[in-house]
C-alpha positions in Angstrom: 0.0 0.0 0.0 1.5 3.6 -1.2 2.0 5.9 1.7 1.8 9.8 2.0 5.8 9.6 2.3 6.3 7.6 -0.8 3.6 10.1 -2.6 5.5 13.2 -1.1 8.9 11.4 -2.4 7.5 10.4 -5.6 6.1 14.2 -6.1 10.3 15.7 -5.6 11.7 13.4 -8.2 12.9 15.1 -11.4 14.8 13.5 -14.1 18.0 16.4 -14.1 17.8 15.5 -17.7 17.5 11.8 -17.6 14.1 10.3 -18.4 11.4 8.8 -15.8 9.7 5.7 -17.1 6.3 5.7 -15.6 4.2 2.2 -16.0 0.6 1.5 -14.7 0.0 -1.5 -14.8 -3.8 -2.9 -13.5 -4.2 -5.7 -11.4 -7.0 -8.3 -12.9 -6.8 -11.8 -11.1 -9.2 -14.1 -12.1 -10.9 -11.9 -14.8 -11.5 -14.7 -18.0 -9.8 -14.5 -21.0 -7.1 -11.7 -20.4 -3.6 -11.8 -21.5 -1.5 -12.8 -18.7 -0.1 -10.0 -15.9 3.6 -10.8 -17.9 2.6 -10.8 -21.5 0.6 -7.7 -20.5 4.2 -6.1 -18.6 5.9 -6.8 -21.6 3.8 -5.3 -24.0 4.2 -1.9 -22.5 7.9 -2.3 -22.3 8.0 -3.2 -26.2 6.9 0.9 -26.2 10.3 1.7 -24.4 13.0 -0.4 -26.3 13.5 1.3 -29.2 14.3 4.3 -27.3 16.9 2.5 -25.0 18.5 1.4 -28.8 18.0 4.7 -29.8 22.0 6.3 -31.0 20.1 9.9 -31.6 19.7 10.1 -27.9 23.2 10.7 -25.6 24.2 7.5 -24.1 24.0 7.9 -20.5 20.0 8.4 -21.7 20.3 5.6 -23.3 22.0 3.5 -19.9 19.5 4.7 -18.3 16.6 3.5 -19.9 18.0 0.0 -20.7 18.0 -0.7 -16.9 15.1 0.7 -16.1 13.6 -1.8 -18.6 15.6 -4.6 -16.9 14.5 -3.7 -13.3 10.8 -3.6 -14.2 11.2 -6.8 -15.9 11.5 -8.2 -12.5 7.8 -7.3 -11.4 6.7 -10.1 -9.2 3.8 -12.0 -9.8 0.6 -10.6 -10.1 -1.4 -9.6 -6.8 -4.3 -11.2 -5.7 -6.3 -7.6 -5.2 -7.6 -5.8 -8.0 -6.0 -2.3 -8.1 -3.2 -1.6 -9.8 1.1 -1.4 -10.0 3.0 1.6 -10.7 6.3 2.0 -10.7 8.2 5.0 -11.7 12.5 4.1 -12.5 15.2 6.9 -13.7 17.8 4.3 -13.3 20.6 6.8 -14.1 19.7 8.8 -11.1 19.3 5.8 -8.7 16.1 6.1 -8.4 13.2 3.0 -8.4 9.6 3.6 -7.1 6.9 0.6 -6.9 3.7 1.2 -5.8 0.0 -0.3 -5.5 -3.1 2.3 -5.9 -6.4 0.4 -4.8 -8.2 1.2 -7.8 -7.5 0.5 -11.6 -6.1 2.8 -14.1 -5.6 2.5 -17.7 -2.6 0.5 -18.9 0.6 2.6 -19.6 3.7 3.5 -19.9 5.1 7.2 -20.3 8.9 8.3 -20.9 9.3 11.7 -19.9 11.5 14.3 -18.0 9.4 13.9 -14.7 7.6 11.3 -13.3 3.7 11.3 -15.0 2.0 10.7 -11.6 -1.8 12.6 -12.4 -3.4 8.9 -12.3 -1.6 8.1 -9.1 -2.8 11.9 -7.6 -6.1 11.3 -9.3 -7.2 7.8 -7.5 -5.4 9.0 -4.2 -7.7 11.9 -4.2 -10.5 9.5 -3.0 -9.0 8.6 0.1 -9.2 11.1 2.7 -5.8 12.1 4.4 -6.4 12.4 8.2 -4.7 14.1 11.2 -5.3 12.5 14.0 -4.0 13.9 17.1 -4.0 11.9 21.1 -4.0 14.9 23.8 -4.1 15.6 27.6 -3.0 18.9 29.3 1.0 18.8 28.3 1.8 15.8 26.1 0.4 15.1 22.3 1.1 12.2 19.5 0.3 13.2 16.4 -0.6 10.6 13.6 -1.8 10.3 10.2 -4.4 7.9 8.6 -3.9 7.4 5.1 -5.5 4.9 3.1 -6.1 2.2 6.3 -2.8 3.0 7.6 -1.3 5.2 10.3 2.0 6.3 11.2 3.4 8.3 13.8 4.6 11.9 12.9 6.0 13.2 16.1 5.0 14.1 19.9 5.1 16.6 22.1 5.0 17.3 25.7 5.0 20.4 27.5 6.1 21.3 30.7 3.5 20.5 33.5 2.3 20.8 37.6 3.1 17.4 39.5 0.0 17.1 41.4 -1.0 20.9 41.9 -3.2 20.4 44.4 -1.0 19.3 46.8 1.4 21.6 46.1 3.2 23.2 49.2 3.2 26.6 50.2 0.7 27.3 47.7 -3.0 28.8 47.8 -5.3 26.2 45.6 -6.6 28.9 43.6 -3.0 30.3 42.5 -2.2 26.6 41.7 -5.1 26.4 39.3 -4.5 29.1 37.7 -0.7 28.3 36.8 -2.0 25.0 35.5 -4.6 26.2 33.2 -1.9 28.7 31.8 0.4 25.9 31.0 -2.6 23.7 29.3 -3.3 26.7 27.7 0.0 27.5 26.1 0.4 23.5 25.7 -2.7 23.8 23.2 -1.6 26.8 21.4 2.0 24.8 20.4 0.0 22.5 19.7 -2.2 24.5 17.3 0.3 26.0 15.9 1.8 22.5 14.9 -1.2 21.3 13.7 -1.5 24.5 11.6 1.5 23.7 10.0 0.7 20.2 8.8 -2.5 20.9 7.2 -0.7 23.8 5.3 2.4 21.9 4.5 1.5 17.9 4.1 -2.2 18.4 2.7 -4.6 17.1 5.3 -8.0 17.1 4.7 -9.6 15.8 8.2 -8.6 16.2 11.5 -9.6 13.5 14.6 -9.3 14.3 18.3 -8.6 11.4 20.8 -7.8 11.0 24.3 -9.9 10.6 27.7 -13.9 12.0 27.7 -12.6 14.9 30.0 -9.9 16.0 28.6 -10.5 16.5 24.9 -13.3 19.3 24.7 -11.0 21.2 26.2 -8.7 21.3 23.5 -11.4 21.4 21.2 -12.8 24.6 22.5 -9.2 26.1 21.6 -9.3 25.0 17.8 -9.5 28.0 15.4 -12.4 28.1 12.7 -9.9 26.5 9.7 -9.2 23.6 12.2 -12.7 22.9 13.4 -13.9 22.8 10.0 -11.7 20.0 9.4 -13.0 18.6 12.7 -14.1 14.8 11.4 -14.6 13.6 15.2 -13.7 12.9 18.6 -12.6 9.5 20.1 -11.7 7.5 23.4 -8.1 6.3 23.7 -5.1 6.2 26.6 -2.4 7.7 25.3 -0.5 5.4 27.4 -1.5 2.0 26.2 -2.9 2.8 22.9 -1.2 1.0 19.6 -1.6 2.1 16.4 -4.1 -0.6 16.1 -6.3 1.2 18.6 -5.6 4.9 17.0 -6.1 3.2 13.3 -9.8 1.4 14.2 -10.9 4.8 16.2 -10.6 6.6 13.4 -11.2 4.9 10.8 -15.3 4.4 12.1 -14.7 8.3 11.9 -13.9 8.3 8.6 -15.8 6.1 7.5 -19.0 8.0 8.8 -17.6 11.3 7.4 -17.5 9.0 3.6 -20.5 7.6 3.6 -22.0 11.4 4.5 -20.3 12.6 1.9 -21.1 9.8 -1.1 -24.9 10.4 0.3 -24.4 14.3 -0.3 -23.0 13.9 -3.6 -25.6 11.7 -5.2 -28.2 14.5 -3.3 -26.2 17.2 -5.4 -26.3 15.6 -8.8 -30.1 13.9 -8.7 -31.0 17.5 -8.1 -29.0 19.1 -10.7 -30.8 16.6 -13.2 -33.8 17.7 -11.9 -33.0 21.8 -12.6 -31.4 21.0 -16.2 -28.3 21.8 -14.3 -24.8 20.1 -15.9 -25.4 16.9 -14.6 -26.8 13.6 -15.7 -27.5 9.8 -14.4 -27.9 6.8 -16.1 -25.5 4.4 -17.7 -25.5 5.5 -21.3 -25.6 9.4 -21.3 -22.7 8.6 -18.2 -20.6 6.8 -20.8 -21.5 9.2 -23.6 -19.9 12.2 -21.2 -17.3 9.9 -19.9 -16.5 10.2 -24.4 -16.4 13.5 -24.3 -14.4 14.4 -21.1 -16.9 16.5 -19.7 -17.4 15.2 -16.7 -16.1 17.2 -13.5 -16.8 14.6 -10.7 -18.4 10.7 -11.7 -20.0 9.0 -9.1 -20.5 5.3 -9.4 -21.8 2.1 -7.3 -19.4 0.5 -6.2 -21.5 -3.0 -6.7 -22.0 -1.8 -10.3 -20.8 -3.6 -13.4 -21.7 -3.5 -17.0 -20.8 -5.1 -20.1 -19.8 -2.7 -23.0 -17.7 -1.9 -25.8 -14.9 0.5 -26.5 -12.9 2.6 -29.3 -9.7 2.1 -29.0 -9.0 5.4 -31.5 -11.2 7.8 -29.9 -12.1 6.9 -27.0 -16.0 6.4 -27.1 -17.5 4.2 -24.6 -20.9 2.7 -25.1 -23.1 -0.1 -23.7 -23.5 -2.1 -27.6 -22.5 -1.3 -30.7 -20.2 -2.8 -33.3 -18.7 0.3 -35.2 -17.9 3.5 -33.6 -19.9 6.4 -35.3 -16.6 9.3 -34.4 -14.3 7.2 -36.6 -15.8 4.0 -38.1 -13.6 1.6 -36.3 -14.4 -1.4 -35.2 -15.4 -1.1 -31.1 -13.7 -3.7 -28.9 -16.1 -5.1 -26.4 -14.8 -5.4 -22.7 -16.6 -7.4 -19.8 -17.4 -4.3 -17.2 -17.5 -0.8 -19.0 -17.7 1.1 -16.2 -14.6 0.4 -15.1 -13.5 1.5 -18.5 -15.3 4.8 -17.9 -13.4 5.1 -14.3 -10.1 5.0 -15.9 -11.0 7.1 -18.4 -12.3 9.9 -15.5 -8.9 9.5 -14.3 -7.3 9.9 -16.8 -8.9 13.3 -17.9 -8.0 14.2 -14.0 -11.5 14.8 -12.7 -12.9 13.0 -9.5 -14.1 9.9 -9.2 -16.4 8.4 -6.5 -16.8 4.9 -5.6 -21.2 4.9 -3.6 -20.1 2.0 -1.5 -23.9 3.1 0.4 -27.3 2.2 -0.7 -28.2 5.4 -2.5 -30.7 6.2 -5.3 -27.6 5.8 -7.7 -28.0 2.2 -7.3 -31.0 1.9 -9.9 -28.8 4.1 -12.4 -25.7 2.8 -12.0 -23.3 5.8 -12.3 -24.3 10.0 -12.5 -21.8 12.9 -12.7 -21.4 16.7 -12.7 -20.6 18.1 -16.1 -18.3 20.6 -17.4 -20.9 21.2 -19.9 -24.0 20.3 -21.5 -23.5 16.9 -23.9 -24.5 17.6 -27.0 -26.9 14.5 -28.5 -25.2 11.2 -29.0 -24.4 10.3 -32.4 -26.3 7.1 -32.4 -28.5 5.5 -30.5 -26.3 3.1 -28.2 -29.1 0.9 -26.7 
């Protein structure tokens, strides 16, 4: 599974006048009649060979691309989970990257100055990246949750009073006092940390954990740009708590904050159909948009799958058909078109969205927002 570290790596690479080879490569156990995961790996490489052979080109180029072709080769054997395998190799520069996205792309291979990572950014951008932070009065861990996974970012702790209300030679009101003021400027640091990772590492949720008495408090100090990122609240002991504990607390937190958000989505586009607003639902007018790259963000059930045919020239998706009307070539059928119409979302860099909810969307398979108003189709696809 990719992690925000590898994406934050992956996004600082640059060539320095050596070439990135960039490969996507989808998953597809057990799908009938496919060429295997190795003749498919091979096929794309065929694409990068005559470059690496290539005596117009400067020969360290040239180096450089022969073993990034040799280390791909070496791609394991295909995974058991549908997804898909990237890697991204400028051999000359020591570099090798090999990652899984959970969600298929198209197949591909690019050679070019910088790593060509918008199908990575544009299936990462349906996983919420969350900042979830454990707090008392003078101590704080600060995690993130990424795609099921969390990690550790740092901790802080903050000077404290050692049972204050025993303290000697004290009045109990002056020892209060002194201890709020140290929470106080605890939760500000701690602010100001937080401030900084949502503007620097691209957070887009933030979770608050620690004991039932403790946490409003530091709630009640969040600024208006924080609270609006506010997902949740959980109970965990700093003390004993894994990152098996902070992982399953938030992840129910998340989880909620999805499912209100696929709910809100389908909400927006039924009722932009409804006004004649750039939107549509339905399979075929979905696909026909999906041809056209006009659609801004595609939502889609996740238990939805549909057989269909493609153009391999132009890019027209459809439910039937045997000759593509743009070009007059022959359309390829494929056993779940929707999928198709996913990668080709992603590819155009607009959103995609996965309804893993019972919704309304369910009886209309996929709906979207629009760039702009399709024009008719240019035959009748059903």
């Amino acid at each position: 599974m990719i992690t925000q570290e590898q994406v934050d790596r992956i996004l600082r690479l640059a060539g320095n006048g050596l070439p990135f080879v960039s490969l996507y490569l989808p998953v597809e156990p057990d799908r009938p009649g496919r060429r295997t995961h190795r003749a498919r790996l091979n096929s794309l490489l065929e694409g990068v060979r005559p470059l690496a052979d290539d005596r117009s080109l400067e020969h360290a180029v040239r180096l450089s691309l022969r073993d990034d072709i040799a280390k791909i080769e070496r791609l394991g054997e295909e995974p058991q989970r549908p997804g898909t395998v990237v890697v991204f190799s400028c051999s000359g520069n020591g570099v090798y990257e090999e990652v899984w996205l959970p969600r298929a792309t198209h197949e591909r291979v690019v050679v070019d100055a910088d790593p060509y990572v918008r199908p990575m950014l544009a299936v990462l951008d349906e996983y919420y990246r969350t900042c979830a932070v454990v707090v008392d009065e003078a101590t704080a861990q600060v995690w993130e949750y990424h795609l099921d996974e969390v990690r550790e970012l740092e901790a802080i702790r903050d000077r404290t009073l050692r049972a204050p209300e025993h303290a000697a030679g004290l009045d109990e009101v002056r020892v209060r006092d002194r201890a709020d003021e140290l929470s106080k400027r605890h939760y500000r640091r701690l602010i100001g940390e937080l401030k900084r990772l949502f503007k620097e590492g691209g957070f887009d949720l933030l979770a608050v954990g620690g004991h039932p008495y403790q946490v409003p408090a530091f709630i009640e100090f969040l600024p208006r740009d924080l609270h609006d990122r506010l997902v949740g609240r959980f109970t965990v002991d700093r003390d004993t708590a894994t990152a098996a504990d902070i992982r399953d607390k938030v992840r129910v937190l998340v989880t909620d904050r999805v499912y209100q958000e696929q709910e809100r989505l389908v909400g927006e586009i039924l009722e932009a159909v409804a006004t004649k607003h750039h939107a549509t639902v339905g399979l075929d007018d979905t696909l026909w948009a999906g041809s056209l790259a006009a659609i801004r963000t595609l939502a889609v059930d996740a238990e939805a799958v549909a057989p269909g045919v493609v153009c391999d020239r132009d890019g027209l998706l459809a439910r039937t058909g045997e000759q593509c009307p743009l070009c007059q070539d022959a359309l390829r059928e494929v056993p779940d078109v929707i999928e198709e119409l996913v990668k080709t979302v992603i590819e155009d860099g607009s959103e995609v969205r996965h309804i893993e909810m019972e919704t309304d969307l369910r009886t209309h398979l996929t709906g979207a927002l629009l760039r702009f108003e399709l024009p008719p189709h240019p035959v009748d696809t059903e």
